[in-house]
N, C-alpha and C positions, 0 to 999 in steps of 0.2 A: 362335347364342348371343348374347346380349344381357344388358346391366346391367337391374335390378330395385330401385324405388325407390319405398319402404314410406313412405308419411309417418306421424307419429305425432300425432294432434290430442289425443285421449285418454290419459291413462296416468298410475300413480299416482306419479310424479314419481322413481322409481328403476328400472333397469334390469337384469336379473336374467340375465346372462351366463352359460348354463349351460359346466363345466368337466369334464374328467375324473372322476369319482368316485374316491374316496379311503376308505382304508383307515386306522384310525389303533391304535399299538403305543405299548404302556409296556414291555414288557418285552425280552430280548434272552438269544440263547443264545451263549453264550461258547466260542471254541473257542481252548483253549491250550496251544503250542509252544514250547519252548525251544532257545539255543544253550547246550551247555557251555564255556566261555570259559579255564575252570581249566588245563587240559589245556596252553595252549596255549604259554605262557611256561614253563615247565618243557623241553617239547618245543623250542622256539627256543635255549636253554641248552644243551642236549644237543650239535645242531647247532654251535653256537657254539664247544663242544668240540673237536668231532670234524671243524672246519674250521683249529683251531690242529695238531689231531693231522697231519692229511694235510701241513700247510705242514712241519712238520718230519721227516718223512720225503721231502716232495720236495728237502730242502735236505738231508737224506745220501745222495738217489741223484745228484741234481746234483755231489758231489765224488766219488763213486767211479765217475761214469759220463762215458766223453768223447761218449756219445752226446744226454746230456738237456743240448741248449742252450740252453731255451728259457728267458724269463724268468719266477720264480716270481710277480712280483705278476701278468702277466697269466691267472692261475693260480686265483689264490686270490683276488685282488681282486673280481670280479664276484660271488661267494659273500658276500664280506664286506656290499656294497653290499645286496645283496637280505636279505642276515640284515637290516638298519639299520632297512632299510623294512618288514620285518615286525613289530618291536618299534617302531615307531613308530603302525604298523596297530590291534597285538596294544591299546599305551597309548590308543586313541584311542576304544574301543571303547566303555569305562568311562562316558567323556564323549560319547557319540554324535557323535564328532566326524570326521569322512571328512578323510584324511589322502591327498594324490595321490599315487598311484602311482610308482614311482623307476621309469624306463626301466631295461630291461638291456640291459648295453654288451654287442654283439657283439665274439669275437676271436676269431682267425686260428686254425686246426688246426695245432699243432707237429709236427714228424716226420711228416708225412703218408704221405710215401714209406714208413718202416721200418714205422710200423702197418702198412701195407695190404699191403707184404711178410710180415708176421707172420702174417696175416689170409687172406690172398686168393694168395699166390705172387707177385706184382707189385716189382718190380725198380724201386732207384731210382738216383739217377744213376752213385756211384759203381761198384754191382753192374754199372748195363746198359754198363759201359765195362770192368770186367775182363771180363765173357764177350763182347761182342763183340772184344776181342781173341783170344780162346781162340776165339771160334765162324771168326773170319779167318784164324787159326792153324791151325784143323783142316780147314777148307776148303783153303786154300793146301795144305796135304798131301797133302790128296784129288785135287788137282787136279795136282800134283804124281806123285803113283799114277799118275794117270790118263794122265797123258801120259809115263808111264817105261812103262805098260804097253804102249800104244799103241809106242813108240819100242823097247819089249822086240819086239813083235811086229813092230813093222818091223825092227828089226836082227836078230832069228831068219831074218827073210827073206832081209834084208841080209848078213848079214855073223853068225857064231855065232864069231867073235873074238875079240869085244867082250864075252861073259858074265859075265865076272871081272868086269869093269868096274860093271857091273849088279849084282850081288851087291855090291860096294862099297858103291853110294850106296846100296842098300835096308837095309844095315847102318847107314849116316850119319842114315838116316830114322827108324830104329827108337830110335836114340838122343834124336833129337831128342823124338819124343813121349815116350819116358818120361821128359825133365825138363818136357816140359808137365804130364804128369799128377801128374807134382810139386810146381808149381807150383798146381795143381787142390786139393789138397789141401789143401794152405795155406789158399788161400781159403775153401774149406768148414768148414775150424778155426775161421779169422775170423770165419765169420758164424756158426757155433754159439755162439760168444762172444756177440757182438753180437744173436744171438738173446733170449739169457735177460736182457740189460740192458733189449731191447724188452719182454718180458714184463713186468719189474717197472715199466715204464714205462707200458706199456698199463692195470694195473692204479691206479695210481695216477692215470691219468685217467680210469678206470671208477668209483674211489670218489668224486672229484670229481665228476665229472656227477652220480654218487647222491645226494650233498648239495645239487646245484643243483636237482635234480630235487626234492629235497623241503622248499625253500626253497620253489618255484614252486609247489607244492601248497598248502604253508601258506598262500601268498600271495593265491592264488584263492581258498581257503576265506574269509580275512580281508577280501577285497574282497566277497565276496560277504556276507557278514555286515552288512558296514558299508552296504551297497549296501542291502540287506533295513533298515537302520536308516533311511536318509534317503530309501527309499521308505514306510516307514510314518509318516513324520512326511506325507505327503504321498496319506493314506488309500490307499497302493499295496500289495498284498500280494505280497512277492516269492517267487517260484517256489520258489526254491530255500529258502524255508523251511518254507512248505505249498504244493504243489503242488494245482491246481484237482482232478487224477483222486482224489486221497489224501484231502482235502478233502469229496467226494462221499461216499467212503467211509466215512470216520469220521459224518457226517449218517445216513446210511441207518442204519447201526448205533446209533445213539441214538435218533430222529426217533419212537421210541416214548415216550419219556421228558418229551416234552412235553403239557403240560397240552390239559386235551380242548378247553378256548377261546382256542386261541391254537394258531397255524400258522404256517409260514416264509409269507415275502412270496410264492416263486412255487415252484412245483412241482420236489421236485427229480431231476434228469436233467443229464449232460453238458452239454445246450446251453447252460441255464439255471445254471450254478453261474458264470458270471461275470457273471450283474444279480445274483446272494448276494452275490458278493464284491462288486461295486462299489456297495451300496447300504448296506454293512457299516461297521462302525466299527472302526479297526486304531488298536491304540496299543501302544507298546511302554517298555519301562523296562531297569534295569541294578538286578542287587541279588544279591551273595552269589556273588561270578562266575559268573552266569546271566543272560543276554541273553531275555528272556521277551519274547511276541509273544502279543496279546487279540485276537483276532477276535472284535468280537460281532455277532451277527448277528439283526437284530429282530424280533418274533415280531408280528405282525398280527394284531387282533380277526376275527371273522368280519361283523359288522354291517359294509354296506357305509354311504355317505353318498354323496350326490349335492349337488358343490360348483358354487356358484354366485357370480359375480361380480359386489359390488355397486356399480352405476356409475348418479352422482346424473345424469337425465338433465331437465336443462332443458323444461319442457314449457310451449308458447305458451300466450297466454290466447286469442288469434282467429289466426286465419289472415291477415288483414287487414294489419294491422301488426305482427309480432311483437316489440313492444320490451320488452314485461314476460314474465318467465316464473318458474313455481312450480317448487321440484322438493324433493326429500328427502334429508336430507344422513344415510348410512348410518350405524349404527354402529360397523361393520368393514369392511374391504372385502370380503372372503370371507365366504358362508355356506355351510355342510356340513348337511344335512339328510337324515333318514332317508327309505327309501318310503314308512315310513305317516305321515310328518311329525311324528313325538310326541317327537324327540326332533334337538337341533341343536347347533352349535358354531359361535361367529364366530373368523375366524383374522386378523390384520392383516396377514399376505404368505404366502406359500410358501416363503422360503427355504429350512427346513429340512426339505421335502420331496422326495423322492424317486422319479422315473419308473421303470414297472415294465413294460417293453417297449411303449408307447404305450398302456397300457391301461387303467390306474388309477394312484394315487401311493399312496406312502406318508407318512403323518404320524404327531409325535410327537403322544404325548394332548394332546387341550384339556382345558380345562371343560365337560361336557355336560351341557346344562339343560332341561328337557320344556318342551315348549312349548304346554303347560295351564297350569302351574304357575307356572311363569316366562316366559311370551313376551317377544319384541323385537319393534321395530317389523316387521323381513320377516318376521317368523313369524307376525304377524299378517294383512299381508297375504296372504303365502301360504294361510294353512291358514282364516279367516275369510270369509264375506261381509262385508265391509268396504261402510259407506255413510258415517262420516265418518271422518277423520282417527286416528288412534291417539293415545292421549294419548304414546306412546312413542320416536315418532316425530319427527324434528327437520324441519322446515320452514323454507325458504328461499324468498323472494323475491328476484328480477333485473327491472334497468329498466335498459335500454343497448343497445349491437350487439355481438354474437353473433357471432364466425365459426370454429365449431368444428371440427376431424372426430379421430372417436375410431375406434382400428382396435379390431375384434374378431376371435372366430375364425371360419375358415372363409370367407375374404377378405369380410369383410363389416365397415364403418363406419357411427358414427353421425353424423349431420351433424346441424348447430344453427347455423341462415342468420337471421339477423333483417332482411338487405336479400335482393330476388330475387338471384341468381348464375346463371349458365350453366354446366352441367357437360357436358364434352363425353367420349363412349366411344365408344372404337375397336376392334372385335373383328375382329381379321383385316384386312380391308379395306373395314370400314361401321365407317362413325362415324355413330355419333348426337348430337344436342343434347338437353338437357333443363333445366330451370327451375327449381333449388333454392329453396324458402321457406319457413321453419319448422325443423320436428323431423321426422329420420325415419330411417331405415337404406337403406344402399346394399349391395345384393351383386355382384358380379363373379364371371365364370366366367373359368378359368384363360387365357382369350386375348384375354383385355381388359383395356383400362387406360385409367384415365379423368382427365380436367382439370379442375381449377378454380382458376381466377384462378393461386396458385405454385403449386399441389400437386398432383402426380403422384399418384396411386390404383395400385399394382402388387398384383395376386395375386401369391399364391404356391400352391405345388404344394395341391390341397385334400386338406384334414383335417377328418374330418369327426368332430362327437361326439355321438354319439347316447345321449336320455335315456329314460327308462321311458313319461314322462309329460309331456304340452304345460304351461305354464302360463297359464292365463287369468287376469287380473287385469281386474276391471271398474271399479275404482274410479278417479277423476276428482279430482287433487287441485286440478287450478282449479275444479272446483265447488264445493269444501268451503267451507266460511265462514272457513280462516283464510287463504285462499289468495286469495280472489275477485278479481276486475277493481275492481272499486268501491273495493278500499281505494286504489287507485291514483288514484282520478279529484281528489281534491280534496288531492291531496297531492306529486303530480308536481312542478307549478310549484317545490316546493321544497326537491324529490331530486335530486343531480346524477348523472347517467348512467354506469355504467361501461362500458369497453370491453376484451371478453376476446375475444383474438385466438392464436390456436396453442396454445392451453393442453392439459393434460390434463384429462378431466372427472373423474378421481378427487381433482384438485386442490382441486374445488370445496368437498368437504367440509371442507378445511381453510382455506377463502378467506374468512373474517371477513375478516381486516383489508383485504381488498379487496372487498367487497359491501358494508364495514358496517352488516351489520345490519340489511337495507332493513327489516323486518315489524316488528323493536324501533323503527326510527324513526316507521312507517306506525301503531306502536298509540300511540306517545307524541303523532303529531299529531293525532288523531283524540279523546285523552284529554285534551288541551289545553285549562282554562280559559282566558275571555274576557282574561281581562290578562294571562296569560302568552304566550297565541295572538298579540295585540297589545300585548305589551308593547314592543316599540322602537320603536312611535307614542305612546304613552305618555311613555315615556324622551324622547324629542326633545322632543315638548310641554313636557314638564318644566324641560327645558334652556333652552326658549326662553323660558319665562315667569318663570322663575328670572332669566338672564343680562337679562330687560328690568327684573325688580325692582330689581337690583342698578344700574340704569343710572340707574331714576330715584331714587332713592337719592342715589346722587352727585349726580342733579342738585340736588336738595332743600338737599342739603348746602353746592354750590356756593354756590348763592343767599342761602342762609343765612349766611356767610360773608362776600358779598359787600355786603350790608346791614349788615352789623355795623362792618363797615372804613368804609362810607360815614359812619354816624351817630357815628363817635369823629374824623372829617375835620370835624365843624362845633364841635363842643364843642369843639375844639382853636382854632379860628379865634376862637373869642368868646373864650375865656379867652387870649390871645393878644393881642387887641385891647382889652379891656376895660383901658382904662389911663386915665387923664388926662394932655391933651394940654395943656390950658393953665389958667393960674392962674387962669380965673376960679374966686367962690367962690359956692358951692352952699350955698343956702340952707336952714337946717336945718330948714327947718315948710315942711310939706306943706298946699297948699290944695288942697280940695276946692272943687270944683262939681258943678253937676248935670249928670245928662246929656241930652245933645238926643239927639232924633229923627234928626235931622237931619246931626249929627255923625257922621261914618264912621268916630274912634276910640271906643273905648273909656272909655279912659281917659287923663284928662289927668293930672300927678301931675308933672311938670319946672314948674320954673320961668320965667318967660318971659325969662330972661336965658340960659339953653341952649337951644338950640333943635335938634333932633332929634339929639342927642346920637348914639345908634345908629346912625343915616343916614349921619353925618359917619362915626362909626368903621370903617362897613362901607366907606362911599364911599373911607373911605384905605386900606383892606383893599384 
């Protein structure tokens, strides 16, 4: 025996786990028992009665008798105790509420000896001391006799003398016993006496114990009641209120009364009435002092369904590298489909399903939708040639490392490596190596157990599920066009990788917010106009020829500023200086001349009594 390792390169990116076939029930046969409750507190009452009646006749034979010494409360008290806890039982009932049990106190047996003298002939201490006096009394006689006889026969031998003599003490002797039988008598008076006190004493602990005795009856019944309550709150049906043979019976006797499409879950027979009962629904209520008890028990279509488990299986685009991979994220986890595929149900768990001795489940009804009319994505791949995609269908892409393993049935896993791995198996005493890469399925036989990197691979005992029919799926969801390798190639550089490590693959249908959405990003960058695709080269350009505008700006400004302060610094200086400085007087007529060539001003216009008037002014400047 050796491990067996399926790689998977192909496949339409879901996993179709076949399961137990399932049975599914709307409807349920009811089978209903009552306690009557009424009864019961009237009957405690009564009791309660006729526990005050007995204490007052124990307390008139106590004064007219010197034999009853015993004390009345330990008497009467353990009666009272056990009545308590039955009305506390009897109240609790109402309210399905389990009340503990009151221990009952053991006590001592009074009079022991005089009973079992009344009873049995048995002698207690003071009888076995008067007759062993009387039995030492008649002995000594006897022995006495015996030895006058003997001493008769020797002195007839002896001496016939002595006769009178002998006759004397046999006279002495005769007297004596007749005051013993005297005394005999007496006694026998006394315990006639003492007899008929025994009797009314014995009876009065006969009717005691009667009332204890059906204290303790009521009390079992009441425990078992209650018992029957807080096993049904616990889907348990207790014995003692439908018993499994009783149970059978009442079924057979009806089992015609059931409609001709719809059947008990398993066939019924003795062995089988406890998967009825425990696959049953038990509910119980309080109303009208009656304790009622519902067994329903559910009635199963005859259409079988062949359930299947849907598990999104990561599927590589190359064997080469595996960092990208397609797969299909289900609708439901479960699918239920018929044999001839026309009609189906998606279930999202099992919980409220039911195993029916290893061999199919039972479930409550779905929705069941024909799968012409209404298909889903697996129903399409199932029942279709399928060559692309289903528009129904939900499609995921991955880009990152992988290191999965999903257990299935039948000690078999799926593994999903995106780096090589070594897996080591040990059957017996041969281990093997092997090279995990990609997608594929591992099986083990029950005497092997395999390694990888932390994980243990253990079978377990095989279970095997066999279905009608194989399923071949040919379709390739990395070939399809929403899936392909290409949309990856120009768009990686600016995906960031995830990494899914021990996860569940059921997980993955609901892992948006951890995939984000590679296909919605891969269609958005591929849809990308030219300025949105480069828009933050754009944006920086912008920035930078923006923040130079604004630089020379200021500078403009500076300069401009700095020119203006220079040219109000010289107007200030002339009008500053422009004064007279001395009394010469300034001629009021202006002579013109001509101008030369030659002359490097201007204009002449001073008179020749100031001479560079300006020159001097700046010069003192």
């Amino acid at each position: 025996a050796e491990a067996t390792i399926k790689p998977i390169v192909h496949s339409p990116g879901v996993f179709f786990e076949p399961q137990l076939p399932i049975h599914f029930y709307n409807d349920y046969w009811k089978v209903v028992t009552h306690v009557d409750v009424f009864s019961i507190t009237p009957y405690l009452l009564n009791v309660e009665s006729n526990i005050n009646k007995t204490f007052n006749l124990c307390s008139r034979v106590q004064n007219v008798s010197e034999l009853f010494v015993a004390d009345l409360s330990d008497i009467i008290n353990p009666a009272k105790v056990l009545l308590e806890s039955n009305f506390i039982k009897s109240q609790s009932i109402s309210h399905l509420i389990s009340d503990q049990s009151s221990s009952r106190s053991k006590r001592a047996l009074e009079f022991g000896g005089e009973i079992l003298k009344f009873f049995f002939g048995t002698l207690d201490a003071d009888d076995a001391r008067k007759y062993d006096d009387a039995i030492a009394a008649c002995q000594s006689n006897e022995q006495n006799l015996f030895s006058l006889m003997k001493e008769n026969i020797h002195i007839v031998k002896s001496s016939i003398n002595n006769f009178n003599e002998t006759i004397f003490k046999l006279n002495v002797n005769e007297q004596k016993l007749n005051g013993r039988l005297s005394m005999m008598q007496y006694i026998l008076s006394n315990i006639s006496r003492n007899n008929n006190d025994l009797i009314n004493i014995a009876r009065l602990q006969g009717f005691n114990n009667l009332i204890e005795s059906s204290l303790l009856t009521i009390s079992n019944m009441l425990d078992n009641i209650l018992n029957s309550v807080l096993f049904a709150k616990a889907n348990i049906l207790h014995p003692s209120i439908l018993s499994p043979s009783k149970l059978l019976i009442e079924l057979e006797k009806r089992s015609n009364h059931i409609k001709r499409n719809l059947d008990f879950p398993i066939t019924l027979n003795i062995n089988n009435i406890h998967t009825i009962i425990d696959v049953s629904k038990l509910t119980s209520y309080f109303y009208n002092n009656k304790l009622v008890f519902v067994l329903q028990i559910p009635l199963i279509a005859p259409t079988k369904f062949n359930l299947y488990k849907n598990i999104p299986l990561p599927t590589p685009h190359g064997q080469s590298e595996p960092l990208t991979f397609a797969l299909i994220s289900p609708s439901k986890n479960y699918l239920a489909i018929t044999d001839d595929r026309l009609s189906y149900c998606l279930l999202d768990n099992m919980y409220e399903c039911k195993l029916i001795n290893n061999e199919y489940s039972i479930c409550p009804q779905c929705s069941i939708f024909s799968s012409l009319s209404n298909p889903s994505c697996e129903t399409r791949l199932l029942t279709e040639v399928t060559v692309t995609l289903p528009n129904e269908c939900n499609s995921r892409l991955l880009y990152g490392t992988i290191d999965i393993w999903q257990p299935l049935n039948n000690n078999k896993w799926i593994y999903v490596q995106s780096k090589p791995n070594k897996l080591i198996t040990k059957c017996g005493n041969f281990a093997k190596e092997y090279s995990l890469f990609g997608t594929g399925v591992l099986t083990l036989t029950e005497d092997c157990i395999a390694y990888c990197k932390t994980i243990q691979l253990i079978p377990t005992t095989m279970f095997t599920i066999s279905i009608n029919s194989d399923l071949h799926l040919d379709f390739d969801i990395t070939q399809d066009d929403c899936c392909k390798r290409d949309l990856f190639n120009n768009t990686i550089p600016y995906l960031s990788p995830v990494s899914l490590t021990s996860i569940d693959l059921e997980s993955l249908r609901h892992a948006s917010h951890k995939l984000d959405n590679l296909e919605t990003e891969l269609n958005k960058a591929q849809k990308q106009s030219h300025i949105i695709k480069y828009g933050s080269y754009y944006t920086s350009t912008t920035y930078v020829l923006t923040i130079l505008f604004i630089l020379f700006c200021v500078y403009k400004c500076c300069r401009y500023l700095t020119r203006k302060q220079t040219s109000n610094r010289c107007i200030n200086v002339f009008r500053c200086n422009n004064r007279k400085l001395t009394n010469s007087k300034i001629s009021k007529s202006i002579e013109l001349s001509e101008v030369s060539i030659d002359d490097k001003k201007s204009v002449k216009s001073l008179p020749p009594s100031v001479k560079h008037l300006s020159n001097r002014n700046l010069s003192n400047y």
